[in-house]
C-alpha positions as CSV (number, residue, x, y, z in Angstrom):
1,X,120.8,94.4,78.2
2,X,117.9,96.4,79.4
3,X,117.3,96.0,83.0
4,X,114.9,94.2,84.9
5,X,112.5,96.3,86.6
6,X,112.2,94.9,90.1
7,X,108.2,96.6,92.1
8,X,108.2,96.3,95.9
9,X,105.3,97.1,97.7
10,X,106.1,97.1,101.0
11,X,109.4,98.5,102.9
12,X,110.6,95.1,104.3
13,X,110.0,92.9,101.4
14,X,112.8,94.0,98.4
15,X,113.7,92.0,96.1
16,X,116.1,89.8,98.6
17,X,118.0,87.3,97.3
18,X,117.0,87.9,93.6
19,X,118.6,90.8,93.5
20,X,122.0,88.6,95.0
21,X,121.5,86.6,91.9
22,X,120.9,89.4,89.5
23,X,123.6,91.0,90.7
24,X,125.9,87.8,90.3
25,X,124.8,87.3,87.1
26,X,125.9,90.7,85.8
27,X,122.0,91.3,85.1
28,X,121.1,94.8,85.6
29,X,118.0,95.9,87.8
30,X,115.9,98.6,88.8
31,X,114.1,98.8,91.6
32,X,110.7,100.5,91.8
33,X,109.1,101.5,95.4
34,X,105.7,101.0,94.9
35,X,105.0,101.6,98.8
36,X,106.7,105.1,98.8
37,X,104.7,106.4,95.7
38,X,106.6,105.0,92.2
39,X,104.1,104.2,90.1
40,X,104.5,101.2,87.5
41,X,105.9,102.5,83.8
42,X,103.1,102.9,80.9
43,X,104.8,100.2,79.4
44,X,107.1,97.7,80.0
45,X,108.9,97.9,76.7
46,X,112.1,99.6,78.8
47,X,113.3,96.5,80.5
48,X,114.2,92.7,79.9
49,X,112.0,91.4,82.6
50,X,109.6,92.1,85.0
51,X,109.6,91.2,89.0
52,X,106.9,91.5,91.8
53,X,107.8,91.3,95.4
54,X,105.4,90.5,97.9
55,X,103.3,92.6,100.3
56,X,100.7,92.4,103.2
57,X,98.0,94.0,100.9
58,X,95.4,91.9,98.6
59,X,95.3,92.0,95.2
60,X,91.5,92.9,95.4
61,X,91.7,96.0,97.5
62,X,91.3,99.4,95.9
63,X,94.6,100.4,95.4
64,X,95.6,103.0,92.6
65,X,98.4,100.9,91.5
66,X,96.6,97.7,91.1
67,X,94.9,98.0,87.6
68,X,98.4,99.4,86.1
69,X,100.4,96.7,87.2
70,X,98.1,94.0,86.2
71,X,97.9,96.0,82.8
72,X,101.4,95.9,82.7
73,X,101.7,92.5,83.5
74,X,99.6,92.2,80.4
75,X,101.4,94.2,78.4
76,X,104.8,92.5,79.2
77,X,103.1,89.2,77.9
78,X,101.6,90.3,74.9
79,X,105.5,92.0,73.9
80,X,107.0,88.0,75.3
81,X,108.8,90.2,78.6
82,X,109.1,87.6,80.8
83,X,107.2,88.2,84.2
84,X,108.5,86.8,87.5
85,X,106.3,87.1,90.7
86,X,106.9,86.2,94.7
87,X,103.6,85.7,96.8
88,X,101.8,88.8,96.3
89,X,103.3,89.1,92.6
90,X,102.6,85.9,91.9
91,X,98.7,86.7,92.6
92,X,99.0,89.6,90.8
93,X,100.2,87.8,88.3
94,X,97.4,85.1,88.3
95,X,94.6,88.0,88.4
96,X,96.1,89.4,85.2
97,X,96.0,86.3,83.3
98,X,92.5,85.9,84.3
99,X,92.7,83.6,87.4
100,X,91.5,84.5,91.0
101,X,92.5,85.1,94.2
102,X,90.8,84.6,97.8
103,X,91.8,83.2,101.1
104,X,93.8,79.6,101.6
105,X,91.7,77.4,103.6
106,X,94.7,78.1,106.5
107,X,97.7,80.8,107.2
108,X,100.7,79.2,106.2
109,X,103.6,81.1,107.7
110,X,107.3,79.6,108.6
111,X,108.9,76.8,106.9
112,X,107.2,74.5,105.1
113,X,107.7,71.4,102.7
114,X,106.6,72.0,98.9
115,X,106.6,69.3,96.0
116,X,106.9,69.5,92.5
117,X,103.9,68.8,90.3
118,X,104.1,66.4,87.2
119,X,104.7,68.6,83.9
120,X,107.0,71.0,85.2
121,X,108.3,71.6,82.3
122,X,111.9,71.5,83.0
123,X,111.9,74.6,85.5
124,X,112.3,71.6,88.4
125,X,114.3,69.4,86.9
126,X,116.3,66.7,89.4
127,X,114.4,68.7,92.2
128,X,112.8,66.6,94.4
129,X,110.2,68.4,97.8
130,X,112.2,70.7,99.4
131,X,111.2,73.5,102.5
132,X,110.7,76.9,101.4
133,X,109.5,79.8,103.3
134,X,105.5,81.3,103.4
135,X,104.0,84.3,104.8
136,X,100.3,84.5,103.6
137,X,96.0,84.2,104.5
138,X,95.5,84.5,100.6
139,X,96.3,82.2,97.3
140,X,96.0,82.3,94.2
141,X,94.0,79.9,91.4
142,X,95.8,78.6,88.1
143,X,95.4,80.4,85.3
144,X,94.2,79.7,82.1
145,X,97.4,78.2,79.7
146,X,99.0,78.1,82.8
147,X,100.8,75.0,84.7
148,X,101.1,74.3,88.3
149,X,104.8,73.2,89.1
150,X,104.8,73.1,92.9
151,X,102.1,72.9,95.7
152,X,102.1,72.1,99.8
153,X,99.8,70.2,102.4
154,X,98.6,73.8,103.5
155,X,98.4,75.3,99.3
156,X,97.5,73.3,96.5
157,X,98.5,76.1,94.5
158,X,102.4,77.4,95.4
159,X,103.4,78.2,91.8
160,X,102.8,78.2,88.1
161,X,104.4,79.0,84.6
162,X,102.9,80.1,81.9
163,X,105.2,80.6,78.9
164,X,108.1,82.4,80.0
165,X,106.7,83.4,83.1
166,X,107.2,82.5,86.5
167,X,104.4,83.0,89.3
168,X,105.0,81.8,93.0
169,X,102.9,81.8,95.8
170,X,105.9,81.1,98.4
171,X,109.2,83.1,99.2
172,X,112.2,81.7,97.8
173,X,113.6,84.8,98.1
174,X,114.4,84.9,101.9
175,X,117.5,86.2,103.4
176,X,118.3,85.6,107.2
177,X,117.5,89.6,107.3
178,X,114.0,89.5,105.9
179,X,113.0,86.5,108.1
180,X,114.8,87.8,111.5
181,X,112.2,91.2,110.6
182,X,109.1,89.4,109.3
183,X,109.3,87.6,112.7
184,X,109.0,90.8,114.2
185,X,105.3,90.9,112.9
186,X,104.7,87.8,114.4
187,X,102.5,88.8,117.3
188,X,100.0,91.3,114.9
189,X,98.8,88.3,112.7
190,X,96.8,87.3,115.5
191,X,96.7,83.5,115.2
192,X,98.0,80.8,117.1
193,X,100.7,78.3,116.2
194,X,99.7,75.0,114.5
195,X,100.5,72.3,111.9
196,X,100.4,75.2,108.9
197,X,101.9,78.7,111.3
198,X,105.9,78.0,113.0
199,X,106.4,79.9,116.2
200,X,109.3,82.9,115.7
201,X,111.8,80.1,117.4
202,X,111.0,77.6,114.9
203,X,111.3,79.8,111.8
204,X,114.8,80.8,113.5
205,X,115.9,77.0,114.0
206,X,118.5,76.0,111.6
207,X,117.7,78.7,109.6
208,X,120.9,78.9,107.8
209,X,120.8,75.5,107.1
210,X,116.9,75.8,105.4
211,X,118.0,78.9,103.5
212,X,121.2,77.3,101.5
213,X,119.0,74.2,100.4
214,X,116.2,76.6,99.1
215,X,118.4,78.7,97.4
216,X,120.0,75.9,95.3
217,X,116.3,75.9,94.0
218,X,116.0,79.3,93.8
219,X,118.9,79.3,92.1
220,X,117.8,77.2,89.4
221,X,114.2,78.6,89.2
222,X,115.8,82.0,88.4
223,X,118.3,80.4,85.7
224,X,115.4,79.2,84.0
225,X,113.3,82.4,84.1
226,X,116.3,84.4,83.0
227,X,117.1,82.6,80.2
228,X,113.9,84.0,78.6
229,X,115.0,87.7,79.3
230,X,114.6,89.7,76.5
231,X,117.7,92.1,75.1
């Protein structure tokens, strides 16, 4: 099988637990460092799939690698690659299939309880709300022939699918790693805690605990987007 290419954008959010599942799966990946100067491939024709991490950037600044990813995004649609994004990718995603993106009426960062929609379209089947883990100011709006398949109190809008494609606003991707370092940053966001932002203690509390019941959704959610893989 051709691998999946995997972008980051930024040095402390890889691919995570996805790549754990890839590589349990025996599905091969490639990872390309956006934030130290890879640039995305001309086409996407190489690979089986497509994966965006997220970033502390916005899809609407003037980056040189904007335009060529949402192309690509695009691109991997029009050939049936399946796309699967995580916060920033999933905006990146929505802005390519013609949707927007601006800032959520709050932060929502730490733990916090999502709910599947109606018409999931079996990518949540037997799931019922469960906590998953957010880190953004931004969000993104549903696209057109796409479906919204889980929201939260603090984001209407906390993923969609669209075909074979997978866009999320929240990070199910989380290892006890990434969240021990993201709490790091804690202080430079510059806003107090409150009903949608958890204090560094409270993201840390039970985190084990939070992590094993999101990734039994993750889990699934990632079975379901790589079943549409193309050899």
């Amino acid at each position: 099988m051709k691998p999946i290419a995997i972008f980051r954008h930024s040095p402390g959010e890889g691919p995570g637990y996805f790549a754990t599942f890839l590589d349990a799966h025996s599905l091969p990946w490639h990872l390309f460092k956006v934030d130290e100067g890879d640039l995305p491939p001309a086409s996407p024709a190489g690979f089986s799939g497509l994966c965006f991490m997220g970033g502390p950037m916005s899809v609407n600044d003037d980056l040189p690698w904007i335009p060529a990813t949402l192309e690509l995004i695009r691109a991997a649609d029009a050939q049936g690659i399946p796309v699967i994004g995580h916060c920033l990718g999933g905006q990146l995603m929505a802005k390519a299939f013609g949707g927007g993106v601006s800032r959520n009426p709050v932060k929502e960062i730490g733990w916090g309880r999502v709910e599947p929609a109606a018409g999931t379209q079996g990518w949540l089947a037997g799931v019922a709300a469960f906590e998953a883990f957010h880190w953004h100011g931004e969000t993104f709006s549903i696209p057109n022939g796409a479906t919204r398949i889980l929201g939260s109190a603090h984001c209407a809008n906390q993923a969609f699918v669209r075909g074979p494609h997978l866009g999320m606003q929240c990070h199910v991707e989380m290892t006890p790693t990434m969240i021990e370092n993201w709490c790091r940053q804690w202080d430079a966001e510059g806003v107090p805690a409150s009903a949608s932002v958890q204090t560094p203690e409270q993201m840390m509390d039970d985190m084990e605990t939070r992590i094993a019941a999101m990734r039994a959704v993750a889990d699934q959610l990632y079975l379901r987007w790589s079943a549409g893989l193309k050899a």
